[in-house]
MOPAC internal coordinates of N, CA, C and O (Angstrom, degrees):
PM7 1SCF
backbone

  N    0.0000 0     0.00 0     0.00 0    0    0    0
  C    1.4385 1     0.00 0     0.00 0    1    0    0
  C    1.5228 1   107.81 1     0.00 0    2    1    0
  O    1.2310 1   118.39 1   -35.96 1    3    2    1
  N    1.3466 1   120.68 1   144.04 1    3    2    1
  C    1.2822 1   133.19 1   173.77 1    5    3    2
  C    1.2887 1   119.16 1  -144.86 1    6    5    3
  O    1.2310 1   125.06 1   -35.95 1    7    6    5
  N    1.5191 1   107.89 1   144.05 1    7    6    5
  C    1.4161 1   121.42 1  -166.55 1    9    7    6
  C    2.0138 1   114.11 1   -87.51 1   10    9    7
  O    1.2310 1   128.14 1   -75.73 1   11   10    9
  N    1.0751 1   101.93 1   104.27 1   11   10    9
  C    1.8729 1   101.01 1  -166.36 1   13   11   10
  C    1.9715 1    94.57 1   -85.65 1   14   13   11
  O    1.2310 1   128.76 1   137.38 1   15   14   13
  N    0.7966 1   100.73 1   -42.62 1   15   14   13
  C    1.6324 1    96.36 1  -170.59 1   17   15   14
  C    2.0344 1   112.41 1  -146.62 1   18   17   15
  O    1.2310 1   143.21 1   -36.72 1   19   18   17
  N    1.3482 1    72.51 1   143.28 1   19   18   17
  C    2.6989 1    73.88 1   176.66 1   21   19   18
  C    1.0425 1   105.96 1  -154.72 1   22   21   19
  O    1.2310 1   133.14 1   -58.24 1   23   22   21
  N    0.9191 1    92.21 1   121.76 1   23   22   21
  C    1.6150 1   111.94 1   167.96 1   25   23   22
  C    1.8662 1   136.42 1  -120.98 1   26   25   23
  O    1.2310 1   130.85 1   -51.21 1   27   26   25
  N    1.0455 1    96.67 1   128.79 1   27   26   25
  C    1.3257 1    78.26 1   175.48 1   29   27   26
  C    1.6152 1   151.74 1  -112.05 1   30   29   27
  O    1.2310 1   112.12 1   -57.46 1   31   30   29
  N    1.2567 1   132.46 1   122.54 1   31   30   29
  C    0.9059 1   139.63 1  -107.73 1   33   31   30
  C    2.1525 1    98.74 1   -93.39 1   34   33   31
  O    1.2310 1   130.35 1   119.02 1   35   34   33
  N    1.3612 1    97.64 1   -60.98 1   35   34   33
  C    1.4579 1   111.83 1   157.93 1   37   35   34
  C    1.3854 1   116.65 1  -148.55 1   38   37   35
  O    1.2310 1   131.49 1   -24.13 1   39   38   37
  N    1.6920 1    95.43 1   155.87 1   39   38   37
  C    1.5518 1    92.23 1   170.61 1   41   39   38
  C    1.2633 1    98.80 1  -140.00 1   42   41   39
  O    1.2310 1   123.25 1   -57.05 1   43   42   41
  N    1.5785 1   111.37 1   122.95 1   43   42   41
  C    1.2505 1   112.08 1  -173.41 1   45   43   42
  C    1.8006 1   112.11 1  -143.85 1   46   45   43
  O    1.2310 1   118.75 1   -55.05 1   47   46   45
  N    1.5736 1   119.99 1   124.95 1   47   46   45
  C    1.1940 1   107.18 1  -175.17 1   49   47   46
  C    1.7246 1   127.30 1    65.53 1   50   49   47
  O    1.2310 1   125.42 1  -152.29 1   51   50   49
  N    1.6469 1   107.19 1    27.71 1   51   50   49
  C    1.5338 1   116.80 1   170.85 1   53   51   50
  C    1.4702 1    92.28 1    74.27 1   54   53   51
  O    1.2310 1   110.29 1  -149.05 1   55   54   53
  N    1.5954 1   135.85 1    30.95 1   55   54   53
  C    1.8173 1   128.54 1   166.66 1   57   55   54
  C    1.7410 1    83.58 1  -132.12 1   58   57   55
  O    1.2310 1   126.49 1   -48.89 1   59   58   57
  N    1.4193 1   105.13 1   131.11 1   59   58   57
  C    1.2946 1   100.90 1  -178.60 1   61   59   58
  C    1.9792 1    80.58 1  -140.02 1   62   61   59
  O    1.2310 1   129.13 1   -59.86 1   63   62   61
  N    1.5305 1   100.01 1   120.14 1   63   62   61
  C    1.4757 1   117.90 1   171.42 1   65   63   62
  C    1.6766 1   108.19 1   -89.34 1   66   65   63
  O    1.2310 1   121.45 1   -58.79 1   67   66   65
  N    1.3389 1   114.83 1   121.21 1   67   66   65
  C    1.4958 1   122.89 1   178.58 1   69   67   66
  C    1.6811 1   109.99 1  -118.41 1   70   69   67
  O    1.2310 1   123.86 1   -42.94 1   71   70   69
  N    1.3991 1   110.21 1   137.06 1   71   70   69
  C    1.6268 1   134.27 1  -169.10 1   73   71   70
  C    1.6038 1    95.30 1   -84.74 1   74   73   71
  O    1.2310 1   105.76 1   -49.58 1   75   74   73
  N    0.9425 1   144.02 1   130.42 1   75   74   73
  C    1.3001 1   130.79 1  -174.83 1   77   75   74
  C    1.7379 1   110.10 1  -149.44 1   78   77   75
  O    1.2310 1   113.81 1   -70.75 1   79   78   77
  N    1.5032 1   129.32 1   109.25 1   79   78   77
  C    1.3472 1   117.67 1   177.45 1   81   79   78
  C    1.6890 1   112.35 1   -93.30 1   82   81   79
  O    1.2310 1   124.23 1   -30.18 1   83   82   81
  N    0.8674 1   109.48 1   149.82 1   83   82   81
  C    1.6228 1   117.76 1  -168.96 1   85   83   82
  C    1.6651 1   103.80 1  -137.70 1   86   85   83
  O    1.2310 1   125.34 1   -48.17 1   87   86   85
  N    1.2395 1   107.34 1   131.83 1   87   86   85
  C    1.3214 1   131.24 1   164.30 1   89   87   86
  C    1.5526 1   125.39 1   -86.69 1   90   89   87
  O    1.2310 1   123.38 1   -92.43 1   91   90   89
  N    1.4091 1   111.12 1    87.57 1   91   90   89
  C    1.4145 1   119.04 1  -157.15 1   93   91   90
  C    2.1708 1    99.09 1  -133.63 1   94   93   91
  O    1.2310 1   124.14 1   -97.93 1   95   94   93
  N    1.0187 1   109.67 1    82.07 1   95   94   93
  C    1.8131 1    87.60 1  -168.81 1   97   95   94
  C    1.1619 1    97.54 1   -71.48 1   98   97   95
  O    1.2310 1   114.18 1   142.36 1   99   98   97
  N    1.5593 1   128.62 1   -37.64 1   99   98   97
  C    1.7798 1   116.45 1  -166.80 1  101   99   98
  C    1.8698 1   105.34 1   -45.60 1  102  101   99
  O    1.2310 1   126.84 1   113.14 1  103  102  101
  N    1.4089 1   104.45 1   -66.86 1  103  102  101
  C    1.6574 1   113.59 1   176.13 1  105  103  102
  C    1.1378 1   126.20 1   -34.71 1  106  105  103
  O    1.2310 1   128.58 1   124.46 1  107  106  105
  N    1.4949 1   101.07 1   -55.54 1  107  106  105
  C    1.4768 1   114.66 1   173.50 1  109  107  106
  C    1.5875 1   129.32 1   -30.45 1  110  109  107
  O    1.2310 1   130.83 1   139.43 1  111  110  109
  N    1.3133 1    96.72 1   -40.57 1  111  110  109
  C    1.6241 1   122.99 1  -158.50 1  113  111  110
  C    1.2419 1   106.86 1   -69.86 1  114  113  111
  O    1.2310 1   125.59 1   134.32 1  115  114  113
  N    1.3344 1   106.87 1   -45.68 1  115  114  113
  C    1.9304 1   125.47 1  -161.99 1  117  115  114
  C    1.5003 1   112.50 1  -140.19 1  118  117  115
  O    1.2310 1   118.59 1  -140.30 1  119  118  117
  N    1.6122 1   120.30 1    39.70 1  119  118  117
  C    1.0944 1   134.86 1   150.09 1  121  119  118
  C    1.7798 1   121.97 1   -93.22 1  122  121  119
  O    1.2310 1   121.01 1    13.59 1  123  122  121
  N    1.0757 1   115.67 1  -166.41 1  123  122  121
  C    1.7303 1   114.14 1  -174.17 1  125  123  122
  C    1.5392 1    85.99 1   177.03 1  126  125  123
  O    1.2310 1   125.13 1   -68.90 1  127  126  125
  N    1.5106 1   107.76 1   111.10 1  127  126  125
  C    1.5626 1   115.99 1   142.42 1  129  127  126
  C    1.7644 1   114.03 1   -11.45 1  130  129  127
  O    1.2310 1   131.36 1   -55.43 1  131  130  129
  N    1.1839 1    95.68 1   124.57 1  131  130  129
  C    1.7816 1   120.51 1  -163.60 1  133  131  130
  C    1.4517 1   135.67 1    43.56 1  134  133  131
  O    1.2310 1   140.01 1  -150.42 1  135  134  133
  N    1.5984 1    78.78 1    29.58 1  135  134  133
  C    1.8656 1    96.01 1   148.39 1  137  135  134
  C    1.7258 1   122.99 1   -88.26 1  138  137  135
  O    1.2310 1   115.21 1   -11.43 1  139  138  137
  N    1.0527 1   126.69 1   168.57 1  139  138  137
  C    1.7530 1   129.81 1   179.53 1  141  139  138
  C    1.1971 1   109.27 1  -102.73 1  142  141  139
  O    1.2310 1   123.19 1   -50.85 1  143  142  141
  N    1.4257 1   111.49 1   129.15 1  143  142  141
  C    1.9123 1    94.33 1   157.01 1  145  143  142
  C    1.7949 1    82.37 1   -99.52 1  146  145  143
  O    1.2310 1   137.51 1    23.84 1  147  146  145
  N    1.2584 1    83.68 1  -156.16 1  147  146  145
  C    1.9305 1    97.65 1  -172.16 1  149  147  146
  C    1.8278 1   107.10 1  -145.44 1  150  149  147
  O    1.2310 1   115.10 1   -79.58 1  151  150  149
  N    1.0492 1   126.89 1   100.42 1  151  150  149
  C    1.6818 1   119.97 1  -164.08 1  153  151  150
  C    1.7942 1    89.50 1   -98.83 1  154  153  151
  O    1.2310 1   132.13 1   -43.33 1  155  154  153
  N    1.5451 1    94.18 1   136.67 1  155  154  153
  C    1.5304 1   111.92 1   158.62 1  157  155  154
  C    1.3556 1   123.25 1  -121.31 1  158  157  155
  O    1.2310 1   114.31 1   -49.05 1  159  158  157
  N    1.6085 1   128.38 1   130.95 1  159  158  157
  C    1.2547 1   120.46 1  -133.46 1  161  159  158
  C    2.3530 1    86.89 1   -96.09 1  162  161  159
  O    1.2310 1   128.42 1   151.09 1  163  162  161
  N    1.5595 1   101.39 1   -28.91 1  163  162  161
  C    1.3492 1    96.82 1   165.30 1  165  163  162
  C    1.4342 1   103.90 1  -151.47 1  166  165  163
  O    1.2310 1   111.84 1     1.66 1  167  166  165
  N    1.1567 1   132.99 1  -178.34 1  167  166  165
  C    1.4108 1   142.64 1  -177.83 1  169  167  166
  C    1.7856 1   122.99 1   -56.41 1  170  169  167
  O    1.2310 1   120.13 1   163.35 1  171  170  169
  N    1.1691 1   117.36 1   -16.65 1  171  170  169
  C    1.3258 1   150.22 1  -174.00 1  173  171  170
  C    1.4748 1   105.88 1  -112.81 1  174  173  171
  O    1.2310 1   124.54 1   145.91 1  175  174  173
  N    1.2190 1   108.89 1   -34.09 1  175  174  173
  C    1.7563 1   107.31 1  -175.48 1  177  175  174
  C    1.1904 1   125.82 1   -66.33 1  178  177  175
  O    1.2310 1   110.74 1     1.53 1  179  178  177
  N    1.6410 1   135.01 1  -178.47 1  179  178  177
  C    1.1738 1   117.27 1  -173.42 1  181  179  178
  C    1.8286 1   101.50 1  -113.40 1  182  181  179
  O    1.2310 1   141.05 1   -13.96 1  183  182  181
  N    1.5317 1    76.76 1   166.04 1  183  182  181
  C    1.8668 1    88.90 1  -159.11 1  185  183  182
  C    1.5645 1   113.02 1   -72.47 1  186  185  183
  O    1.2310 1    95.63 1   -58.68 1  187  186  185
  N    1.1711 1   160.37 1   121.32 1  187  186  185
  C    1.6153 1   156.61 1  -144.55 1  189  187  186
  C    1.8385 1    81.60 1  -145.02 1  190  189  187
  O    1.2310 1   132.61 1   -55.37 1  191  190  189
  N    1.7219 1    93.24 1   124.63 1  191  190  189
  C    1.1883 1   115.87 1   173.51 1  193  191  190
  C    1.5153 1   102.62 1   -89.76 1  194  193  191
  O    1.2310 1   113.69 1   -47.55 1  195  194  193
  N    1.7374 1   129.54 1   132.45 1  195  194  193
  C    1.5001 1   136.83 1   138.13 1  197  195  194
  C    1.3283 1   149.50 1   -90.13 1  198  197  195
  O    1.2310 1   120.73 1   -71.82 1  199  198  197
  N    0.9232 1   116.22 1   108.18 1  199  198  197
  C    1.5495 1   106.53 1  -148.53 1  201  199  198
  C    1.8864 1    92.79 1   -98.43 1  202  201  199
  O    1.2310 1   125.90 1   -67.37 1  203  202  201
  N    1.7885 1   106.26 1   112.63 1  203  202  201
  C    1.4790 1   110.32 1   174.31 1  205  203  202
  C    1.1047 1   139.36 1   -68.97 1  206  205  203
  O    1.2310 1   123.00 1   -76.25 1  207  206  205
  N    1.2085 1   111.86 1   103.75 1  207  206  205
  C    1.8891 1   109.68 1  -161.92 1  209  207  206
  C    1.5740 1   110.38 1   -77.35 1  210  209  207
  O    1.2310 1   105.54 1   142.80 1  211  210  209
  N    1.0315 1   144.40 1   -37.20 1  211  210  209
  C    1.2744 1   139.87 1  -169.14 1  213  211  210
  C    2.0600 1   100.38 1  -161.26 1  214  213  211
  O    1.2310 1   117.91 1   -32.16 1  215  214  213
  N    1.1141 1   121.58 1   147.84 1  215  214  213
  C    1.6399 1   143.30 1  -171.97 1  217  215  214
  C    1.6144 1   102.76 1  -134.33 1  218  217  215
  O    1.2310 1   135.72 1   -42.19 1  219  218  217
  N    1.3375 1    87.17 1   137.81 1  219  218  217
  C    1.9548 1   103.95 1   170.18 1  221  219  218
  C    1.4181 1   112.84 1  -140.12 1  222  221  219
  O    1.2310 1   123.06 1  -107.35 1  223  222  221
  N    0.9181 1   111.73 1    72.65 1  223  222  221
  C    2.0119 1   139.27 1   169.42 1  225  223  222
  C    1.8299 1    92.67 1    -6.80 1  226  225  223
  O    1.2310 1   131.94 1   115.14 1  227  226  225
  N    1.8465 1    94.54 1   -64.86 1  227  226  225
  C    1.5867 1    79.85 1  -165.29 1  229  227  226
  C    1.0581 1   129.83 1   -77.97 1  230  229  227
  O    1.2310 1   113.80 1  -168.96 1  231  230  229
  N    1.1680 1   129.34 1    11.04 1  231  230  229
  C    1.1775 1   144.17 1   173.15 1  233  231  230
  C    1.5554 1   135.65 1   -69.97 1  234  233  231
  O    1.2310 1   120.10 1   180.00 1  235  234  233

């Protein structure tokens, strides 16, 4: 997975919401808007739920 573009959206009160496009084709394929993936930053790390708002295949 790779990060193409982030943005961030607000940060307000120590919650800062970030826009984030990711280059993932396996996911891509057989996901659906408001499903989760789950990113772990290493094997030991802790698990951070994403909830996918919208996918663009051709991209």
């Amino acid at each position: 997975m790779k990060i193409l573009s982030k943005k961030t959206l607000c940060d307000s009160g120590g919650t800062k919401v970030t826009e984030m496009w990711v280059s993932a084709p396996d996911i891509s394929r057989k996901t659906k808007p408001g499903q989760f993936v789950v990113l772990m930053v290493n094997e030991k790390g802790e698990r951070i739920p994403l909830t996918i708002v919208e996918k663009d295949p051709s991209r």
